[in-house]
Each structure stands twice: as structure tokens, then as C-alpha cells.
N, C-alpha and C positions, 0 to 999 in steps of 0.2 A: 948185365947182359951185353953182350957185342951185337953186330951190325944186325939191321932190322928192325931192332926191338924200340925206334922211337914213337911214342907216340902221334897218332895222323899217319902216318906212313902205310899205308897198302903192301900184306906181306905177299908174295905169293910163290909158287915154283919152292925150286933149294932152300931159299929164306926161310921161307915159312914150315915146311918141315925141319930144318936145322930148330930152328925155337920151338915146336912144336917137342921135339925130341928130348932137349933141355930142360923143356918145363915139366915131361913127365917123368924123367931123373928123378926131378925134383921134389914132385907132389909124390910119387911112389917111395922115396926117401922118409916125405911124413910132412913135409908142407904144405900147407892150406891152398885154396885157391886164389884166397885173398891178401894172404904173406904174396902168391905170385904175382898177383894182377899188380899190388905197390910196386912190387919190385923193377917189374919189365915197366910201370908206368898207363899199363894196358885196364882195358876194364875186365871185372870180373865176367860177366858173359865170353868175352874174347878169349880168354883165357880156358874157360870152361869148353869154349867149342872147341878150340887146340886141342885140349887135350882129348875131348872125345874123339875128334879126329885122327890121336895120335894112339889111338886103341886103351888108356889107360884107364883101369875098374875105378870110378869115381864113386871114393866114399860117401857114406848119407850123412848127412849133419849131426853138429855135434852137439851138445848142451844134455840138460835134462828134458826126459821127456813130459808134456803134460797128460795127465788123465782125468775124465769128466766126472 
């Protein structure tokens, strides 16, 4: 990731929609949130609010599902 993206750092204005923008490329491409959160170094919540912020359909979790 380029400028912004370190860890502790306060995104906000340009910054933060510039990464905001990237990350949902990225996750609408087919990556996880948590491929993204590793990647940017960010946590998963932070990541998750980006991108809700950045309008993208966040899919529902993956695995099997249980039934009782």
C-alpha cells in the first residue's frame, strides 16, 4: 500500500478516501477483509469501516454453515 496506510497513523480527507478506494478494488476483486487488514497492516474493523464508507456490498461470511 502507499502513503497513509501505516499503522497508528490518523487517515483522514484525500488519504483516507484514496485507501478507502483501493481497498474496495480490492475486496470487490474477491479479497477478504482480513487478506486486507494484513496487508495495509490495519485492523480488521478499520478496514471493514473503509470500506463501508467507500459504499462496497460487503459479503456475509464464509465457511459452512451450522444447523441445530
Amino acid at each position: 500500500m502507499t502513503n497513509g496506510a501505516k499503522k497508528g497513523i490518523r487517515l483522514s480527507g484525500e488519504d483516507r478516501a484514496e485507501l478507502a478506494a483501493q481497498l474496495k478494488r480490492r475486496y470487490d476483486a474477491g479479497e477478504s477483509i482480513r487478506v486486507l487488514a494484513d496487508a495495509t497492516g490495519r485492523s480488521y474493523g478499520f478496514v471493514h469501516r473503509l470500506l463501508s464508507e467507500a459504499g462496497a456490498e460487503l459479503r456475509g461470511r464464509g465457511g459452512a454453515t451450522r444447523r441445530a
